[in-house]
C-alpha positions in Angstrom: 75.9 89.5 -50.7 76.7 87.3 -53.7 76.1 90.2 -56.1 79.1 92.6 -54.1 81.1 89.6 -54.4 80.7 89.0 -57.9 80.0 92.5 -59.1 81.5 94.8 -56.9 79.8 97.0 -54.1 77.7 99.9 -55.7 76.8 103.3 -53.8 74.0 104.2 -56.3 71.2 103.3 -58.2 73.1 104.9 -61.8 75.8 101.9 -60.9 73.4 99.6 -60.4 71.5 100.6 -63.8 75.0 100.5 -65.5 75.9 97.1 -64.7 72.5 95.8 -65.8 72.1 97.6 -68.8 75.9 95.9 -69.7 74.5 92.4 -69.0 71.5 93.5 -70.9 73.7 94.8 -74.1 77.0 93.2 -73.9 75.9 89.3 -73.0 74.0 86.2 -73.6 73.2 84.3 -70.8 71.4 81.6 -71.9 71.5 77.4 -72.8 73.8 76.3 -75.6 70.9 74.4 -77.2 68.8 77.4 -78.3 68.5 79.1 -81.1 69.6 82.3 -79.3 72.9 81.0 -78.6 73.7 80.7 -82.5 72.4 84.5 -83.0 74.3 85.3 -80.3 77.9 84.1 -81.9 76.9 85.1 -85.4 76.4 88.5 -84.0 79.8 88.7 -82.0 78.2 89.2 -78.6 81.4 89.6 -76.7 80.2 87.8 -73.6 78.6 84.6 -73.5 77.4 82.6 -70.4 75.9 79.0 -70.4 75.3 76.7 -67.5 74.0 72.9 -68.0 74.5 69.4 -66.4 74.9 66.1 -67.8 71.7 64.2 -67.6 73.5 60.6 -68.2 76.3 61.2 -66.2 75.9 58.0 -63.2 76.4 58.6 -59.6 77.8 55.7 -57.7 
């Protein structure tokens, strides 16, 4: 269900295959920290996605 939400609902495999293939060509989805992320910019990928967390941050 989280995929329709954030994709939209497909009726066939081809859409399927479409939308995959674009995350496969048109992003990086990857950490900041490696080297990948620098390729990434220097070759204009026109979508970039990065998740992290703060390992210092203090929960009181």
């Amino acid at each position: 269900m989280i995929d329709q939400m954030l994709l939209g609902e497909f009726s066939t495999d081809a859409d399927w295959r479409e939308a995959l293939e674009e995350y496969d060509t048109g992003w990086y989805i990857g950490v900041e920290r490696e080297h990948d992320w620098t390729t990434a910019i220097l070759n204009q990928t026109p979508n970039m996605f990065s998740m992290g967390h703060n390992t210092q941050q203090v929960r009181k």
